[in-house]
Biopython code that builds the backbone (N, CA, C, O; Angstrom):
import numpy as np
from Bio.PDB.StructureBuilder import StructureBuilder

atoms = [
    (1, "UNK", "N", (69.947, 60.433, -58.109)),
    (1, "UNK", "CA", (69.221, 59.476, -57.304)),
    (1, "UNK", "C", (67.721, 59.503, -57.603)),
    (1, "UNK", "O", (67.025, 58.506, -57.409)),
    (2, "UNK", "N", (67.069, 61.023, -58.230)),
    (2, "UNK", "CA", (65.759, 60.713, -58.116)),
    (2, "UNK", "C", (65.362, 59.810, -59.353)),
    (2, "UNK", "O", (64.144, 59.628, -59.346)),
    (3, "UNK", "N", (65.921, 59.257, -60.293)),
    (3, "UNK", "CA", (65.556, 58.562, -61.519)),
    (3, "UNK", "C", (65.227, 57.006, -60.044)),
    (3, "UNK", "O", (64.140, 56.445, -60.185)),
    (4, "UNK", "N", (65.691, 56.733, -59.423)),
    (4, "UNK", "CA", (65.348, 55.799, -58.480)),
    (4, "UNK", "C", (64.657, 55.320, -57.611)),
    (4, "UNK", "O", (64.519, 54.145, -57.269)),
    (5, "UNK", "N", (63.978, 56.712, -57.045)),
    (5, "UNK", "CA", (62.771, 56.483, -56.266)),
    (5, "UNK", "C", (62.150, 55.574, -56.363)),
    (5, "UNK", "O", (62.435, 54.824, -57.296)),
    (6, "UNK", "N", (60.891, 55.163, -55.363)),
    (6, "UNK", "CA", (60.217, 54.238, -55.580)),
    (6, "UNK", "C", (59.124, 54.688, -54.459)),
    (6, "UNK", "O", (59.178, 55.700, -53.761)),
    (7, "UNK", "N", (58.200, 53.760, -54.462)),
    (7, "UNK", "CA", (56.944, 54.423, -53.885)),
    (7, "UNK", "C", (57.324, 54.510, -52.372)),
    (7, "UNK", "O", (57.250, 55.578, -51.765)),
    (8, "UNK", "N", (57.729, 53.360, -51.794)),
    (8, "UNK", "CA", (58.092, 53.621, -50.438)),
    (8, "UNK", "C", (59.035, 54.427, -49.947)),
    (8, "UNK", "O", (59.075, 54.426, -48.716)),
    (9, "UNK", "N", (59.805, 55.113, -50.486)),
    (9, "UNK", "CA", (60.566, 56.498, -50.520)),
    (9, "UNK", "C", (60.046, 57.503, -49.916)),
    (9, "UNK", "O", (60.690, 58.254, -49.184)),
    (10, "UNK", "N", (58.880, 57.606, -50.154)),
    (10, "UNK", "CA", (57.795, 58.878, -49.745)),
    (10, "UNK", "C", (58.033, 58.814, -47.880)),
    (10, "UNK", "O", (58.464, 59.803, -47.287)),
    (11, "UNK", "N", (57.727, 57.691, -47.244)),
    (11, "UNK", "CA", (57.551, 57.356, -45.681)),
    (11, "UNK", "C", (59.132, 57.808, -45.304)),
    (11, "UNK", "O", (59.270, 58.688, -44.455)),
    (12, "UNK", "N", (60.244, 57.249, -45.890)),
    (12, "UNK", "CA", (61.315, 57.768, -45.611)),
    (12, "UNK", "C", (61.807, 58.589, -45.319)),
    (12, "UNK", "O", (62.469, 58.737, -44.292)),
    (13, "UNK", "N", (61.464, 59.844, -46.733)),
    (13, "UNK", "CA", (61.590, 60.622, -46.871)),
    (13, "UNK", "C", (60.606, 61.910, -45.322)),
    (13, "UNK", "O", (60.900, 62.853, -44.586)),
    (14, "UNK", "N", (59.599, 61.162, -45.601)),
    (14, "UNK", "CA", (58.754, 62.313, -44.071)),
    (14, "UNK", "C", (59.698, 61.988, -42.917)),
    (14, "UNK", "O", (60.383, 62.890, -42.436)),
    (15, "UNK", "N", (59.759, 60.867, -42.498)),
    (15, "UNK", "CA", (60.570, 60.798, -40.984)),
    (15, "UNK", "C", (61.938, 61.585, -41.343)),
    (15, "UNK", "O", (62.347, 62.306, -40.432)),
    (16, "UNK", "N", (62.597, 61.563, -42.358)),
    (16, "UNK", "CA", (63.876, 62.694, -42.545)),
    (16, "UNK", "C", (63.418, 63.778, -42.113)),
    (16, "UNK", "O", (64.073, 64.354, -41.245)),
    (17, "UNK", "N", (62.280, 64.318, -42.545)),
    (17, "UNK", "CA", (61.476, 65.392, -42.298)),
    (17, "UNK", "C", (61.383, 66.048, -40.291)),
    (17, "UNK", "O", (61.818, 66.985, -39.621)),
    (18, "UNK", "N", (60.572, 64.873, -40.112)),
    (18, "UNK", "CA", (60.343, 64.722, -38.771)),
    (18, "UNK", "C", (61.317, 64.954, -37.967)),
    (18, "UNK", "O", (61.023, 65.644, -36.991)),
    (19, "UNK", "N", (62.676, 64.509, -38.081)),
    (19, "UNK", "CA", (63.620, 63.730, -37.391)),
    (19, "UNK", "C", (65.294, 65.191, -37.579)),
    (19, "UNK", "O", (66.014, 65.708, -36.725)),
    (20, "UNK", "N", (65.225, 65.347, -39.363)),
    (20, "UNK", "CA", (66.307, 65.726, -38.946)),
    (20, "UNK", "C", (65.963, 67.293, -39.589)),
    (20, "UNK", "O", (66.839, 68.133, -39.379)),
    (21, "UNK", "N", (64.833, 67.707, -40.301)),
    (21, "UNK", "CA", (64.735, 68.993, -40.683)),
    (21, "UNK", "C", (64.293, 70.184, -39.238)),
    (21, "UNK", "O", (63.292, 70.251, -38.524)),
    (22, "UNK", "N", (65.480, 70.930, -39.282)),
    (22, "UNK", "CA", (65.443, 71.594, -38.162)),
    (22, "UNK", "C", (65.688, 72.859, -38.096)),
    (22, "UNK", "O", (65.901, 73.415, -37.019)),
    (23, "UNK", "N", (65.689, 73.690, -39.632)),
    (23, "UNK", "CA", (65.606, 75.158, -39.955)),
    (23, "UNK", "C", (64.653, 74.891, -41.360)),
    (23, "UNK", "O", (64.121, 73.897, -41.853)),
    (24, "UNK", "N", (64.744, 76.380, -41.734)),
    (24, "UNK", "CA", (63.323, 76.603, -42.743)),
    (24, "UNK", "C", (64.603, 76.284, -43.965)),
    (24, "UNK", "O", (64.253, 75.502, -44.849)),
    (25, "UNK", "N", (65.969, 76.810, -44.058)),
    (25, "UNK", "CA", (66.494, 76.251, -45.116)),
    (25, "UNK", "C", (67.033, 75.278, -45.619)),
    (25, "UNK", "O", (67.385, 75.144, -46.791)),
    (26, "UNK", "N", (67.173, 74.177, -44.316)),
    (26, "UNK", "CA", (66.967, 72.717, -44.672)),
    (26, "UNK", "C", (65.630, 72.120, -45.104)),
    (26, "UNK", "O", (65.469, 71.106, -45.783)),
    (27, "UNK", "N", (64.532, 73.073, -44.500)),
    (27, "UNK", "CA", (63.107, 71.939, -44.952)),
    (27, "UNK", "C", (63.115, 72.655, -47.044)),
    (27, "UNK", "O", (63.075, 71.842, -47.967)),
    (28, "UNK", "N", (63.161, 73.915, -47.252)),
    (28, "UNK", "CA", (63.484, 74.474, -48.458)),
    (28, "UNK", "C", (63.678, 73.431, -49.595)),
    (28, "UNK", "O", (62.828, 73.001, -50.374)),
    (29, "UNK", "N", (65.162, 73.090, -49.492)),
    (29, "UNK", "CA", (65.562, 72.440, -50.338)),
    (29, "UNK", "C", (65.930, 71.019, -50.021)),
    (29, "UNK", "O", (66.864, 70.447, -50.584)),
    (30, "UNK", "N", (65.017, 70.353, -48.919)),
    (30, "UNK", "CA", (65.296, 69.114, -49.210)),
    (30, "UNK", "C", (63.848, 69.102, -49.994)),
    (30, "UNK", "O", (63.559, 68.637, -51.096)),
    (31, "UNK", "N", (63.015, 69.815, -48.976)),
    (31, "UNK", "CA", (61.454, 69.478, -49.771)),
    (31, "UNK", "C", (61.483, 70.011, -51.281)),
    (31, "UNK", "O", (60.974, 69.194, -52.049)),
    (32, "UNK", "N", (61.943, 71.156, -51.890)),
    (32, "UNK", "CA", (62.044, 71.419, -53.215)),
    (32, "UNK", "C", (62.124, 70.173, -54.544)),
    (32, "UNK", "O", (61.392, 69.696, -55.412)),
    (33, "UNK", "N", (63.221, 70.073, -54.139)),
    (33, "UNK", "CA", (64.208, 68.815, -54.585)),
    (33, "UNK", "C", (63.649, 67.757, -54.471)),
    (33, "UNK", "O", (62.967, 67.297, -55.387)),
    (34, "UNK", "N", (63.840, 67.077, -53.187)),
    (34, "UNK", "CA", (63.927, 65.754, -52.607)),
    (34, "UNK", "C", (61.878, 65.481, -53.143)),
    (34, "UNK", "O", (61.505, 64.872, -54.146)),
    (35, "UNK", "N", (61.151, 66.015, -52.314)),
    (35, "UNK", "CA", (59.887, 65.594, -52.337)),
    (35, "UNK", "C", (59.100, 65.952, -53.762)),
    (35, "UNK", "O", (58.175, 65.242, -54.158)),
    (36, "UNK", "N", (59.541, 67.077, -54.461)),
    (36, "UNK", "CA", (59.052, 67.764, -55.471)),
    (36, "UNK", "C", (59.343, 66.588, -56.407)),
    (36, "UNK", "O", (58.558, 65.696, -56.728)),
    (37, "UNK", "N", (60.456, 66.731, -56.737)),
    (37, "UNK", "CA", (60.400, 65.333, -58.109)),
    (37, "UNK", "C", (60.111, 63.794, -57.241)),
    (37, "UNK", "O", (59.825, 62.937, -58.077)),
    (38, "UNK", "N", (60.110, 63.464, -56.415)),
    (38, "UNK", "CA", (59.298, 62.585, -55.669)),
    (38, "UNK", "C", (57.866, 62.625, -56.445)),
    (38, "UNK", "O", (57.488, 61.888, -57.356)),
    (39, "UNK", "N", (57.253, 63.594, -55.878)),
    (39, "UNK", "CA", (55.778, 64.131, -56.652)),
    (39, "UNK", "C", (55.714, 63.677, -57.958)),
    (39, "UNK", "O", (55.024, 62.749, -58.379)),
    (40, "UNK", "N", (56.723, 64.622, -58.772)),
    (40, "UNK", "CA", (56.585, 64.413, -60.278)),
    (40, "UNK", "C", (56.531, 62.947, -60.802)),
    (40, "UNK", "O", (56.201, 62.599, -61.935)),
    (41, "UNK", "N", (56.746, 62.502, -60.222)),
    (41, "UNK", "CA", (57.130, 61.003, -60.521)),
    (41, "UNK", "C", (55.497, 59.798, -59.916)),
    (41, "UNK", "O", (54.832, 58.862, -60.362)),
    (42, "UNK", "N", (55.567, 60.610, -58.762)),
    (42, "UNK", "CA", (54.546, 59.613, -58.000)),
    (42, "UNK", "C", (53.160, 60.756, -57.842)),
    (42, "UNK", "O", (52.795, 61.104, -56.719)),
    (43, "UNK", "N", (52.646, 61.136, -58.778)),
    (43, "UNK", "CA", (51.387, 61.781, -58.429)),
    (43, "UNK", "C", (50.288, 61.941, -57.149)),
    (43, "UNK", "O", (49.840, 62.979, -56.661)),
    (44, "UNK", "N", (50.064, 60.763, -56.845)),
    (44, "UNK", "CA", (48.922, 60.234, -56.162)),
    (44, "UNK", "C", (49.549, 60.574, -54.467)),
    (44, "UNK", "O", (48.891, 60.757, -53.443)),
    (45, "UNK", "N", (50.575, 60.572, -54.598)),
    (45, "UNK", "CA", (51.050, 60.990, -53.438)),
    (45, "UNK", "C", (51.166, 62.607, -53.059)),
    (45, "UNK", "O", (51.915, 63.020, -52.174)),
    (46, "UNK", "N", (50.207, 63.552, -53.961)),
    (46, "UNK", "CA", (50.084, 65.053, -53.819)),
    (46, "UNK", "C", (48.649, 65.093, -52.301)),
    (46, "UNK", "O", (48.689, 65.881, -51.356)),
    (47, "UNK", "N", (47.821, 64.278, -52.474)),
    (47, "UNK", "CA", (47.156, 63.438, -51.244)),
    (47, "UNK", "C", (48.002, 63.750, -50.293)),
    (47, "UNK", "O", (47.975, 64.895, -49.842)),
    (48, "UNK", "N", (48.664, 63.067, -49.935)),
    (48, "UNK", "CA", (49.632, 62.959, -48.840)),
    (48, "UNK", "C", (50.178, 64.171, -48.116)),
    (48, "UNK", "O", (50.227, 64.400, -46.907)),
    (49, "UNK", "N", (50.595, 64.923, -49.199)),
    (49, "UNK", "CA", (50.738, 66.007, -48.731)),
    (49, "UNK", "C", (49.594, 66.932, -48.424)),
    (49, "UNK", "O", (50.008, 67.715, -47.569)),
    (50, "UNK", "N", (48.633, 67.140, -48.658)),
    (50, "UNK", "CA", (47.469, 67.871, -48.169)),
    (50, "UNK", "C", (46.966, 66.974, -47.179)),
    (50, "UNK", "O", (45.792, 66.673, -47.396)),
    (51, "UNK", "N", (47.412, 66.501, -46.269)),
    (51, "UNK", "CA", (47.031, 65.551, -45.269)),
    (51, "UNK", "C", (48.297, 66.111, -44.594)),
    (51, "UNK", "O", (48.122, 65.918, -43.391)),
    (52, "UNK", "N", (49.136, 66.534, -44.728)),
    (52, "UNK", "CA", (50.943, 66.920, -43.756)),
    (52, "UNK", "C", (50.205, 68.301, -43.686)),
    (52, "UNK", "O", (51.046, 69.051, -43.190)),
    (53, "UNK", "N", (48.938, 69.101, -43.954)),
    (53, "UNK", "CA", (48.524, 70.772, -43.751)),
    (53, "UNK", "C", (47.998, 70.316, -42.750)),
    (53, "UNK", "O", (47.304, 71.217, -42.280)),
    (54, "UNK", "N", (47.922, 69.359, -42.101)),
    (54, "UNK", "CA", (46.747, 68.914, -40.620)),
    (54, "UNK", "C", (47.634, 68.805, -39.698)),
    (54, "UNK", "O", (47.124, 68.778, -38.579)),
    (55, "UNK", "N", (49.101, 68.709, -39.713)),
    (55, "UNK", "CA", (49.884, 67.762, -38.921)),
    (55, "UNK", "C", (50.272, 69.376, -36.993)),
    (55, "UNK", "O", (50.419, 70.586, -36.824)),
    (56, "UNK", "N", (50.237, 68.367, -36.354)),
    (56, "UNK", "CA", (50.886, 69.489, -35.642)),
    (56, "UNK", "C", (52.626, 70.290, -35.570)),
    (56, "UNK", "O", (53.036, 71.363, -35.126)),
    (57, "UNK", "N", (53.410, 68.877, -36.394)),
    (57, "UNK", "CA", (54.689, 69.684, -36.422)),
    (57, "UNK", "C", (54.970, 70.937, -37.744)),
    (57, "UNK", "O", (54.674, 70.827, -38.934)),
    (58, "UNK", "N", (55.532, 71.925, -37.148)),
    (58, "UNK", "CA", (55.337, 72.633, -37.462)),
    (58, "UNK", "C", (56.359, 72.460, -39.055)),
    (58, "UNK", "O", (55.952, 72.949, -40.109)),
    (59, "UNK", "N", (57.307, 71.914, -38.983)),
    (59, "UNK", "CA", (58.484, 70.965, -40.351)),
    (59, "UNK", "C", (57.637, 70.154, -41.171)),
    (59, "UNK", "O", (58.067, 69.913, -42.299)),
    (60, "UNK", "N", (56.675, 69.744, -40.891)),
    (60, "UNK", "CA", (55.940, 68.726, -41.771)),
    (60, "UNK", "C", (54.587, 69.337, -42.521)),
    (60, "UNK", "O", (54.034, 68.926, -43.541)),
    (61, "UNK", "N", (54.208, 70.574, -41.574)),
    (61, "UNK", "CA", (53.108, 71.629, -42.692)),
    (61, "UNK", "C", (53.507, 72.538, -43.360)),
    (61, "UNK", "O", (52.667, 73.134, -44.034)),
    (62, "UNK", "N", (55.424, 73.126, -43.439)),
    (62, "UNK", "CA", (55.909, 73.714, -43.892)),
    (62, "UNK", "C", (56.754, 73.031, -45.288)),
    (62, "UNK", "O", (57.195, 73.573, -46.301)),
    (63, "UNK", "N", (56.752, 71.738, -44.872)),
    (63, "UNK", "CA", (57.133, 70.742, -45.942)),
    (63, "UNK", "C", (56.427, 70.593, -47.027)),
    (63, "UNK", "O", (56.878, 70.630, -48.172)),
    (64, "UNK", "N", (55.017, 70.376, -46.635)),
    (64, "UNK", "CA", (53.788, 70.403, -47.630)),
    (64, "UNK", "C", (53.795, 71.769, -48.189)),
    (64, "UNK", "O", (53.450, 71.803, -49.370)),
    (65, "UNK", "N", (54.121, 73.001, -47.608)),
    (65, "UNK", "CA", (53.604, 74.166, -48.307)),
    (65, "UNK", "C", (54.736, 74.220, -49.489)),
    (65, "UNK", "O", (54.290, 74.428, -50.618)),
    (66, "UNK", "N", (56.157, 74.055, -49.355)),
    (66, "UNK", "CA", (57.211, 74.430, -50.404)),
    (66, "UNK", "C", (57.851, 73.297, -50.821)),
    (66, "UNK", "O", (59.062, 73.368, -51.029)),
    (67, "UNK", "N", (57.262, 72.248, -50.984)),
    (67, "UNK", "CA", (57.392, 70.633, -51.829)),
    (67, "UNK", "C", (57.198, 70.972, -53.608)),
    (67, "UNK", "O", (57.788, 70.379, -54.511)),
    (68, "UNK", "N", (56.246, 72.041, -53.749)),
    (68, "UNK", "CA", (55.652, 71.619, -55.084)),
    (68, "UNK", "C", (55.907, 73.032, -55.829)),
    (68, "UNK", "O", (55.203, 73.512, -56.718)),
    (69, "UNK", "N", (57.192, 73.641, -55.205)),
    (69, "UNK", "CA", (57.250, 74.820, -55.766)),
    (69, "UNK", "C", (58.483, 74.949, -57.349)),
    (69, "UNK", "O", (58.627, 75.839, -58.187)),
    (70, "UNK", "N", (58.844, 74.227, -57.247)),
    (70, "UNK", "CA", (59.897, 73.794, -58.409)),
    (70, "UNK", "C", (58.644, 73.062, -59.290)),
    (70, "UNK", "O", (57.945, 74.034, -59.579)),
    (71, "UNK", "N", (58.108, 72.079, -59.765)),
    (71, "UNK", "CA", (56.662, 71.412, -60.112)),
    (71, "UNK", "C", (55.914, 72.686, -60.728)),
    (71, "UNK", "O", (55.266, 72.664, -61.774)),
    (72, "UNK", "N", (56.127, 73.885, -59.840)),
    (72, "UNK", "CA", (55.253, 75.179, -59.916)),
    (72, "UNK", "C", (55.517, 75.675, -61.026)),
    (72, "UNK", "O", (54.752, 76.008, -61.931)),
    (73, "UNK", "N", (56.664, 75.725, -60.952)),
    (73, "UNK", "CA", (57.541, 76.499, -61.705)),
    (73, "UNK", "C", (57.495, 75.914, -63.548)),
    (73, "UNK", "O", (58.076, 76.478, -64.476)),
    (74, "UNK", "N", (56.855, 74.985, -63.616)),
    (74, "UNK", "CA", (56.897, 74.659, -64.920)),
    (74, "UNK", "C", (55.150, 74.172, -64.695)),
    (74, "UNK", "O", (54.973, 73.041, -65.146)),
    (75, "UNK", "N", (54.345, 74.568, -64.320)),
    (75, "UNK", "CA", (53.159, 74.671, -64.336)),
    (75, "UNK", "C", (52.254, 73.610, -64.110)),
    (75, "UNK", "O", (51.082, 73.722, -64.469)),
    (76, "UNK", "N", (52.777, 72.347, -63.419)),
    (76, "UNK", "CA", (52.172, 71.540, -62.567)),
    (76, "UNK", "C", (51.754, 71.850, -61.658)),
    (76, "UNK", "O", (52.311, 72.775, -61.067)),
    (77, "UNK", "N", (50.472, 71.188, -61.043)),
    (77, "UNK", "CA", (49.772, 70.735, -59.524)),
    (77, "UNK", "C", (49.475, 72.005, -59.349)),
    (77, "UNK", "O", (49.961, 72.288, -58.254)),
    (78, "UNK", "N", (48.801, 73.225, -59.925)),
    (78, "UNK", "CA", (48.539, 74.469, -59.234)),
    (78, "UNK", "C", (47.947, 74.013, -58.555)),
    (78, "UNK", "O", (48.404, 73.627, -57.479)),
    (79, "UNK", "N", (46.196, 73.806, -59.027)),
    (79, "UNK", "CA", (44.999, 73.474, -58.404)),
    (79, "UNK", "C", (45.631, 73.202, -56.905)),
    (79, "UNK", "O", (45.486, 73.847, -55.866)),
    (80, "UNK", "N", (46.351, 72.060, -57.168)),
    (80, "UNK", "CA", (46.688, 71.483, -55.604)),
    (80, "UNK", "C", (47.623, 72.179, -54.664)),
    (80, "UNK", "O", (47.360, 72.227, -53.463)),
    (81, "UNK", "N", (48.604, 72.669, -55.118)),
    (81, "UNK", "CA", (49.137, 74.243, -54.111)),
    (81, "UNK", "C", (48.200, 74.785, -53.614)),
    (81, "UNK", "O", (47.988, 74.903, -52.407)),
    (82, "UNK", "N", (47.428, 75.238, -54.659)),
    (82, "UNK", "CA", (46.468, 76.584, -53.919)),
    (82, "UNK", "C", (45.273, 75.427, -52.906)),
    (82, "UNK", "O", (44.569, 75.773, -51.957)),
    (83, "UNK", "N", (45.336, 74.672, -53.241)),
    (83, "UNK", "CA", (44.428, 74.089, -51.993)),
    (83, "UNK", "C", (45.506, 73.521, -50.703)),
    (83, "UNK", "O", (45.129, 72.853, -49.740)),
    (84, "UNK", "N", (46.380, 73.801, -50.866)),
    (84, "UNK", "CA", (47.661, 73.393, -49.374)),
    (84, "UNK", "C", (47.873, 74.773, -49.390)),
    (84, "UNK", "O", (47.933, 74.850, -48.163)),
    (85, "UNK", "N", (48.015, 75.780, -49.706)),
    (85, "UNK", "CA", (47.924, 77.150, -49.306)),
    (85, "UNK", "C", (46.603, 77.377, -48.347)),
    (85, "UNK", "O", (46.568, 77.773, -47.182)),
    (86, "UNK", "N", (45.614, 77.024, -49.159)),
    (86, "UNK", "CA", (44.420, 77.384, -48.587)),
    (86, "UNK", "C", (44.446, 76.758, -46.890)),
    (86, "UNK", "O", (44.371, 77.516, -45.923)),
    (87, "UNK", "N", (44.553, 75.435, -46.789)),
    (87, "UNK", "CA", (44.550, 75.040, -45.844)),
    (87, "UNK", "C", (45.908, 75.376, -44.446)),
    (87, "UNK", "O", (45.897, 75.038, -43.262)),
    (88, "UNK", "N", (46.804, 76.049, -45.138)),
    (88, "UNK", "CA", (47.569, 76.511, -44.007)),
    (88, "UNK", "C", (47.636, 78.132, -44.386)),
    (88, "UNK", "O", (48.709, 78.729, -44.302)),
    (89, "UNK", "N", (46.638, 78.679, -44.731)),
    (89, "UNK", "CA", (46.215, 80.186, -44.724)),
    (89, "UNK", "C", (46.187, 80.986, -43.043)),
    (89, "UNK", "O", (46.815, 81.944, -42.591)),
    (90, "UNK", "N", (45.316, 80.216, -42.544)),
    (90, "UNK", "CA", (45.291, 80.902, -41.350)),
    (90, "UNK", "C", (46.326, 80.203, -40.269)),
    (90, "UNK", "O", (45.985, 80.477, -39.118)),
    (91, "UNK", "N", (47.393, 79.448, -40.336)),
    (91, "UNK", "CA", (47.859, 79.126, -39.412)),
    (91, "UNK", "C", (48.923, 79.989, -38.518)),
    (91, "UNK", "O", (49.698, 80.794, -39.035)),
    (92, "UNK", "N", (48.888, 79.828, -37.658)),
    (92, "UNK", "CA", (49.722, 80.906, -36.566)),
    (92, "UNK", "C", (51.236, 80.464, -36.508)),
    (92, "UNK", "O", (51.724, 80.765, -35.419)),
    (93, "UNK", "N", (51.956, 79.957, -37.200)),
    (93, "UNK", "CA", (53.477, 79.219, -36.672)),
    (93, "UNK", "C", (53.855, 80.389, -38.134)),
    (93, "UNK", "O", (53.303, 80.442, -39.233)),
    (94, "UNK", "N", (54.995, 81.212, -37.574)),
    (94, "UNK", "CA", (55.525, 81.615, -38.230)),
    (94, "UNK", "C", (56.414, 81.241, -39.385)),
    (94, "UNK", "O", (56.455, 81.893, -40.429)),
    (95, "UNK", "N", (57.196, 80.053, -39.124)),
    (95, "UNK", "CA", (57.531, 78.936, -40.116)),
    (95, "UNK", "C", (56.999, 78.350, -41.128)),
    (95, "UNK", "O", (57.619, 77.818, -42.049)),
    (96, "UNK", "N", (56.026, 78.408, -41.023)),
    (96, "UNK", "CA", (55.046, 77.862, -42.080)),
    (96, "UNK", "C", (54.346, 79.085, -42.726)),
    (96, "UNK", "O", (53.778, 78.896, -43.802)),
    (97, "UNK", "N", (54.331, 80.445, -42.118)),
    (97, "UNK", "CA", (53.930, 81.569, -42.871)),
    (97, "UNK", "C", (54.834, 81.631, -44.115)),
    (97, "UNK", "O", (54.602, 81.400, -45.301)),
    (98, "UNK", "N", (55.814, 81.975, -43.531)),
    (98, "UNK", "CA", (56.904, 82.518, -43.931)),
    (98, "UNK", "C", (57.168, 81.128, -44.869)),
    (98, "UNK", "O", (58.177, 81.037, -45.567)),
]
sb = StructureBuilder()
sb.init_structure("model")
sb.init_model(0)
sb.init_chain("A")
sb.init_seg("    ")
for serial, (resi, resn, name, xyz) in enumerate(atoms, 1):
    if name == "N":
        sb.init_residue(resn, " ", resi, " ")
    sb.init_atom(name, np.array(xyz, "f"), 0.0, 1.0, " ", f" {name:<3s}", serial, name[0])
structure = sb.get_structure()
């Protein structure tokens, strides 16, 4: 499916987020997967996610932290990890530590 994406995918994809991610190993690997080659595909939307490190739910700043870790893994978007790290460095929700 991801050869299909399309830009408005991204909004979709967060309210899935919002709505039905409701443990750390569902947000894992939908965000791995699902949002990561999302990314690869749609750059400009790495923005977006350093804007989800502000959010108050606690699924949607944990989404942003492990979205870009597959991406990682073949040596894309550091710069921009370590600045969505940075910004949920000090946060207190254990979910999003962890």
């Amino acid at each position: 499916m991801r050869k299909q994406y399309e830009e408005k995918d991204f909004l979709i994809f967060q309210q899935r987020i919002e709505k039905y991610i409701n443990n750390r190993a569902k947000c894992d690997t939908f965000c791995n997967h699902t949002i990561g080659d999302f990314v690869e595909q749609f750059p400009s939307y790495i923005t977006q996610l350093k804007q989800r490190t502000k959010s108050t739910n606690r699924r949607v700043k944990r989404a942003a932290a492990v979205s870009l870790i597959i991406p990682a893994r073949r040596g894309k978007f550091l710069s921009d990890i370590f600045q969505i790290a940075d910004n949920l460095l000090m946060d207190e929700d254990d979910m999003v530590q962890k």
